[in-house]
Each structure stands twice: as structure tokens, then as C-alpha cells.
N, C-alpha and C positions, 0 to 999 in steps of 0.2 A: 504494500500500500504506500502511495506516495506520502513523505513526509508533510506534506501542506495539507493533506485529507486529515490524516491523522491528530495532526497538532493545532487543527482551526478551531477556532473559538466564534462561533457567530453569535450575532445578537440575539438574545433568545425573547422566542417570540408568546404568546398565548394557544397552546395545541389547541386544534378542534377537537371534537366529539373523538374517540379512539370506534371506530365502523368498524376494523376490520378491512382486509385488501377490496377495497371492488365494493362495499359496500352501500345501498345508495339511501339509506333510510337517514333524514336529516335533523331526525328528533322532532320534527315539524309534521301537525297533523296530516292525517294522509293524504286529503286532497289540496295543499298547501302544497302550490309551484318550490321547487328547489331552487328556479330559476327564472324570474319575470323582467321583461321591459314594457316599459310604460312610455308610451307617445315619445318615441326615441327620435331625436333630429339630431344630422350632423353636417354642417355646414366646413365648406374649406374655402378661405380668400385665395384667388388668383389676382394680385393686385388690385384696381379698383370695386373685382367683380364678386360674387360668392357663387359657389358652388355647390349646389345640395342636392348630399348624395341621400341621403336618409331623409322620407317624408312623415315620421309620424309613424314611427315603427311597435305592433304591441305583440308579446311573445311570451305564452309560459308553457315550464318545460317540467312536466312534473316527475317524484322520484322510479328512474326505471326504463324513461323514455328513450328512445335511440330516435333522431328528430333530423334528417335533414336539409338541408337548405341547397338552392340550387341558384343559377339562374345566370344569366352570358357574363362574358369576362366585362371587369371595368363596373356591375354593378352596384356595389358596393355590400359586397360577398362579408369580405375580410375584415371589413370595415365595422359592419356590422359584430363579425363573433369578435373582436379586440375590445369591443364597446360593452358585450354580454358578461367577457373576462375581466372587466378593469384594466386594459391594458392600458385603453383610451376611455376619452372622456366623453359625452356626446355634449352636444350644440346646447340640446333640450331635453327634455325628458327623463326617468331614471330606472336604473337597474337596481333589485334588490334578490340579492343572492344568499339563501340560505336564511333568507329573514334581514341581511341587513342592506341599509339601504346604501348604494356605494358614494353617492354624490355627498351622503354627510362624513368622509371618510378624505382624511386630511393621504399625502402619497403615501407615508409609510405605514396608515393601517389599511391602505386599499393594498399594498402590496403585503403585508401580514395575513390579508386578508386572502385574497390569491394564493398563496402559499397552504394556507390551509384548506382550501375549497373547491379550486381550480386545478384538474390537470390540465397541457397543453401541449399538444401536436401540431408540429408545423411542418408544411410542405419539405421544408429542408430541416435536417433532424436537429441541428445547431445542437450535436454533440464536443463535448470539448476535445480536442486529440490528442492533448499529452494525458487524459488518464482513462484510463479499461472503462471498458462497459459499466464493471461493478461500480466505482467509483462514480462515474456520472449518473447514474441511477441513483446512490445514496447522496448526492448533490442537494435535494429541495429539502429532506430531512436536517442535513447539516445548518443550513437559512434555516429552519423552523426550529433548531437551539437543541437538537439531537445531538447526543455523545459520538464518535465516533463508531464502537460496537455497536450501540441500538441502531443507527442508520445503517452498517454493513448487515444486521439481524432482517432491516427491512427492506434491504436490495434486494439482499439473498430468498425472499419471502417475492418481491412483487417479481422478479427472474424465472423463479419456480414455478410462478402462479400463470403465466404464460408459457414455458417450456424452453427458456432458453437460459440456461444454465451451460451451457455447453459451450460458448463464447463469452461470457463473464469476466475471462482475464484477459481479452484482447480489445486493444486501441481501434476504434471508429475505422484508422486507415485499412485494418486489416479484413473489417465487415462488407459484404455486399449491399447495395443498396437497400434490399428487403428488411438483411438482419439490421441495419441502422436505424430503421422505423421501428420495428420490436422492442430495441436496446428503448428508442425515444417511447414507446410504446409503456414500457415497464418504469421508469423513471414519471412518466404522467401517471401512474395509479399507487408511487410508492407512498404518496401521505396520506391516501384512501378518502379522495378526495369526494365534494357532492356531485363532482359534473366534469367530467373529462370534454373540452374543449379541441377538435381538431379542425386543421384546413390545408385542402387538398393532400391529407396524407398521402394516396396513392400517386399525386402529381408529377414525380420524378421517378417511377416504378416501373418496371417492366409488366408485362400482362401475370405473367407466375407471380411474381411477387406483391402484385397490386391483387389477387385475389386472395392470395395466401394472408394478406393483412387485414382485405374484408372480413375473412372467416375468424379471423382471430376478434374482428372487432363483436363480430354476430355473436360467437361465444362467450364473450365478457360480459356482453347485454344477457344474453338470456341466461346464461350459467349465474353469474354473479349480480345480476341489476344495475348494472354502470351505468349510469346515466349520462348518454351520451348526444353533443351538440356537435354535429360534422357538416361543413362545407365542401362541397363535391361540385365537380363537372364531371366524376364515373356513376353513371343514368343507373346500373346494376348493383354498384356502392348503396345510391339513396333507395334505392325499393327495397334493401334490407332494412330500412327505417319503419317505426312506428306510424310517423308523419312525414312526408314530404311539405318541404314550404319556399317554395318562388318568391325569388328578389327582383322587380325590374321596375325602372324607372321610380324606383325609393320606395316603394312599397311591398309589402309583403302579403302572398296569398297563397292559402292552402293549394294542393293540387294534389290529384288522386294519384 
């Protein structure tokens, strides 16, 4: 284990609820969204002009759901799940995740907050490459004020719980594409979060391995209840969802 894993001291934050891997129950009664937006607008200046992408966007995603969003490139896809995750801020409107509301949350309890609640997957795995699979997997534990042992306890735990174990001690360089999404895959479930946040996981995938990731995502939802919110342009990706929901021209609507 690299000496900087081992010997980091991060700020230690307030744990959530202890779920379990995969678990999606939020303490919040049953039909209480894990995840809602409320009249979401997001405006961007282009010099004197503005540009809005988001018209008034409303979204709840209850615990268990696998939910996804669809809709042409440039709509404001991405835009949207950064705004769901607290990455970004919206124009208007609020997101309240887990019960809390994010807009009265100053940056660093939005980012406490993400940490505890939010897995996330990105088209590109944005694994670190100087350390192993394991180690970047026990990464969001170490941020949420985990000892070293108890975050390797939960690598080793959210590794297994997908099946890849078998790559654990090798550097991102030495992974294929597929396994890099897995690796990224298992690091978004290791704080056993309320809502696993992905976009365009399969986007950089080859056809094997963009299916093999589908299956993996379908059996997390159904085996464990992961509550899942995925952005896709793969049409056989989103009809393993619960719901499909169309983005275009800033608005949002169901679709069969």
C-alpha cells in the first residue's frame, strides 16, 4: 500500500446511515423520493446573452429505482445529473437529496454531503494511476474520515461484491477499458451510498464490454436495490431502467 494511503489523515466528516454495500433504504419513509428536483433552471452567460439549458426541470427518484434519462447530445444531459449530485449549482430551483435540501448547504457540507450519499460514474473513469484498483476504490472512505484498515475492509467488500477481486492490485494502466469502469464501478458503491449517479458509463466501451457493464449495473439494481440515476445515448442501456425520461429542448418527459 502506498505510503500517502496509509498515512493520510483526512478531515473527518459526519458518516451516513451505515446501509450496508448496495443498500438503498434511506431511513426515509417508503414513499419519500431518495432523490427530488424541484422546478430546476440552469442558465449559462455567453457574454451579453444567456443561455438556458434547463427549463423548469421536476424529478423524483424513489429508493430502488434504476431511472434513465436520455435525449441528443448538447441537451443538457450532464448538466442536469451534476445539478441532481451537487456537483453544480442550478440557476433556480432545488434539489433535496436524502431529505436534505442542497441549496441551504454552504460547499463543504454539499461536498460532505456527496460523499456520503452520492456514488459517481463518469464516462471517463478519472481513476488515479499511481495507485491499484484497491486503493482508489478505498479513496471516498479515506475523504469521509475512515482509518486506513476500515476503508481497505470496504474496498475489499465493495471489489467482492461485484467480482472483481482478481485485479485489485493492478494500476488503471494495466486495466482494459471494461475493467476501468468496474474498478470506477466499485469505488461509487464503497460508502453504500442512497443513489449511484452515472453518465455515459458505456461511452468509451467497446460492444463486450459496454454490455458486460449493463449486466453488472441490472444486477446491482435488482440483487441489491441500488438506486440508480444513468445518462445514456445506449437505447438497450435505458430499457433496463425502471423509467425512461427524455431531455430536449430543457425539459423533461416521460417516455415509454
Amino acid at each position: 500500500m502506498n505510503s500517502r494511503i496509509g498515512n493520510s489523515k483526512p478531515e473527518t466528516l459526519n458518516p451516513g446511515p451505515d446501509l450496508g454495500l448496495g443498500a438503498s433504504s434511506s431511513g426515509l419513509p417508503a414513499q419519500t423520493p431518495v432523490l427530488r428536483g424541484q422546478a430546476i433552471e440552469k442558465e449559462f452567460r455567453l457574454g451579453p446573452e444567456r443561455l438556458q439549458v434547463l427549463r423548469g426541470i421536476d424529478i423524483a427518484v424513489q429508493p430502488g429505482e434504476m431511472v434513465a434519462i436520455l435525449g441528443p447530445s448538447g441537451s443538457g444531459k450532464s448538466t442536469l445529473l451534476h445539478i441532481l449530485a451537487g456537483l453544480d449549482r442550478p440557476t433556480r430551483g432545488e434539489v433535496t437529496l436524502a431529505g436534505e435540501q442542497l441549496s441551504q448547504m454552504s460547499s463543504g457540507e454539499l461536498a460532505a454531503c456527496r460523499n456520503r450519499h452520492v456514488g459517481l460514474i463518469f464516462q471517463f473513469h478519472h481513476l488515479l494511476p499511481e495507485f491499484t484498483v484497491l486503493e482508489n476504490v478505498m479513496m471516498p472512505c479515506l475523504i469521509a474520515g475512515d482509518t486506513a484498515p476500515v476503508a481497505r475492509q470496504k474496498a475489499e467488500q465493495a471489489l467482492t461484491e461485484i467480482n472483481f477481486t482478481q485485479r485489485m492490485r493492478h494500476r488503471p494502466a494495466e486495466l482494459s477499458g471494461g475493467e476501468k469502469q468496474k474498478a470506477a464501478t466499485a469505488r461509487a458503491l464503497v460508502t453504500s451510498p442512497m443513489v449511484v449517479m452515472a453518465d455515459e458509463p458505456t461511452g468509451n466501451l467497446d460492444a463486450h464490454s459496454a454490455q458486460a457493464l449493463m449486466e453488472l449495473f441490472r444486477d446491482l439494481n435488482a440483487r441489491k436495490q441500488v438506486t440508480m440515476v444513468i445518462v445514456s445515448h445506449n437505447e438497450r442501456f435505458a430499457r433496463m431502467a425502471h423509467r425512461r425520461l427524455y431531455l430536449d429542448d430543457g425539459l423533461l418527459k416521460e417516455t415509454a
